[in-house]
N, C-alpha and C positions, 0 to 999 in steps of 0.2 A: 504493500500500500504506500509507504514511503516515498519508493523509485516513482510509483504513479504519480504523488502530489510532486514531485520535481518535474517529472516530464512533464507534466497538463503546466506546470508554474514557468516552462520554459519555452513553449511553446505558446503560451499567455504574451509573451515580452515579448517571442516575435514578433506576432502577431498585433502588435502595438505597434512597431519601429517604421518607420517609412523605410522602403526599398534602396537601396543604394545603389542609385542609375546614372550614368552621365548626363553632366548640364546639356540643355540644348537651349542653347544663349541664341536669341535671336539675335539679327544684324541687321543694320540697315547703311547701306554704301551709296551716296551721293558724288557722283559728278559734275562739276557744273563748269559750263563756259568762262560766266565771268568769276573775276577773281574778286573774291569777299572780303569785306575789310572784317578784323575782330568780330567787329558788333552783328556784324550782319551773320559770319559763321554762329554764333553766340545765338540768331534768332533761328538757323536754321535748326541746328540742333536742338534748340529745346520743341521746334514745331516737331521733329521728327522723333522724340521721345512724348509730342503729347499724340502724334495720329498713331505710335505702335500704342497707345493704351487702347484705342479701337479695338486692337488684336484681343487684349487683355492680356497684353504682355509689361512689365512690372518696370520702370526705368531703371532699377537698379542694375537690371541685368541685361539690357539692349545695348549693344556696341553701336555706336554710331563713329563712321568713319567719311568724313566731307573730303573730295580731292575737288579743288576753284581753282580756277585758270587751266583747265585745261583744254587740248584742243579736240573738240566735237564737231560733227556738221550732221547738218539735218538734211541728208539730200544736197543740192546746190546751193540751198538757200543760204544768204547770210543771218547771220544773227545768234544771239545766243539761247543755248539749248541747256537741258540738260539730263543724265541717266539716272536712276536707282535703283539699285541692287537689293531686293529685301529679300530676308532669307530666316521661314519662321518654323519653328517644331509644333508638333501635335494640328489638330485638326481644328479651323478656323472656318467661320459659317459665312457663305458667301456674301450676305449683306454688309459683316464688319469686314471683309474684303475690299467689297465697295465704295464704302464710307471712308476705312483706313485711306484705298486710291484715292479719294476724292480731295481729301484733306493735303494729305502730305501733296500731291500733285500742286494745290493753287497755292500751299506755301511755296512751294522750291518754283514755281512762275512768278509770285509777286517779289520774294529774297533774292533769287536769281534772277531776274529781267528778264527770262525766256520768252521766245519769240509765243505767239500763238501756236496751238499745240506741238510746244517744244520740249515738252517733259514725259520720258520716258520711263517707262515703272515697268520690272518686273519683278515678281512673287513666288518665288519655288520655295519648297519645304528643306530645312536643315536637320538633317539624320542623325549626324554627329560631331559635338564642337568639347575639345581639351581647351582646359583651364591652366596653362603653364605646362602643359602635357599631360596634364592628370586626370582620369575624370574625378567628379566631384560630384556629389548627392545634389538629386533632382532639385532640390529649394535649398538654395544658398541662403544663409542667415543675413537677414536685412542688418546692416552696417549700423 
């Protein structure tokens, strides 16, 4: 009876413990034509950590990586354009898809000056992302 109350008490605290899975950090990668002064990277990034809350993804753990001035073209056209890169885990419902596009799109056209429809967004799923090369349990302790 003993061994029983240890195993049923050990299998209790598994059964409590969250799973210990790799992070899957979303990202989001912004190119843009013109080149941004501080303030304006400074506005882009916090619009691109408020449209990944669309996702219901957490700012703490959103990579946001801006490259400004670089060189794009839209077709022949002149003017400035520019890409996004988003790249998110688990499974997201098409409307906060829609909405995230929506958002993040007319920021990075009003912060980056992009031509009429000069902003490009694309959304694939992230499989797998190391932490320093390690994985790291699925919910990182908020800072």
């Amino acid at each position: 009876r003993k061994a029983t109350r240890t195993v049923s008490s050990i299998l209790k605290t598994l059964r409590s413990q969250r799973p210990l899975v790799p992070i899957r950090l979303p990202s989001l990668r912004t190119a843009t034509t013109a080149a941004l002064t501080p303030e304006e990277q400074a506005l882009l990034r916090a619009a691109a950590l408020d449209a990944m809350a669309l996702l219901g993804k957490p700012r703490r753990a959103v990579l946001v990586h801006l490259d400004c001035g670089q060189t794009l073209t839209l077709g022949d056209a002149a003017g400035n354009c520019a890409f996004c890169d988003v790249r998110v885990a688990g499974s997201v419902e098409a409307g906060a898809c829609d909405r995230f596009a929506q958002q993040l799109s007319e920021a990075v056209a009003r912060i980056a000056r992009t031509a009429p429809g000069g902003v490009y967004l694309s959304i694939a799923p992230l499989t797998q992302c190391y932490t320093d090369g390690c994985a790291r349990p699925a919910h990182p302790p908020a800072p």
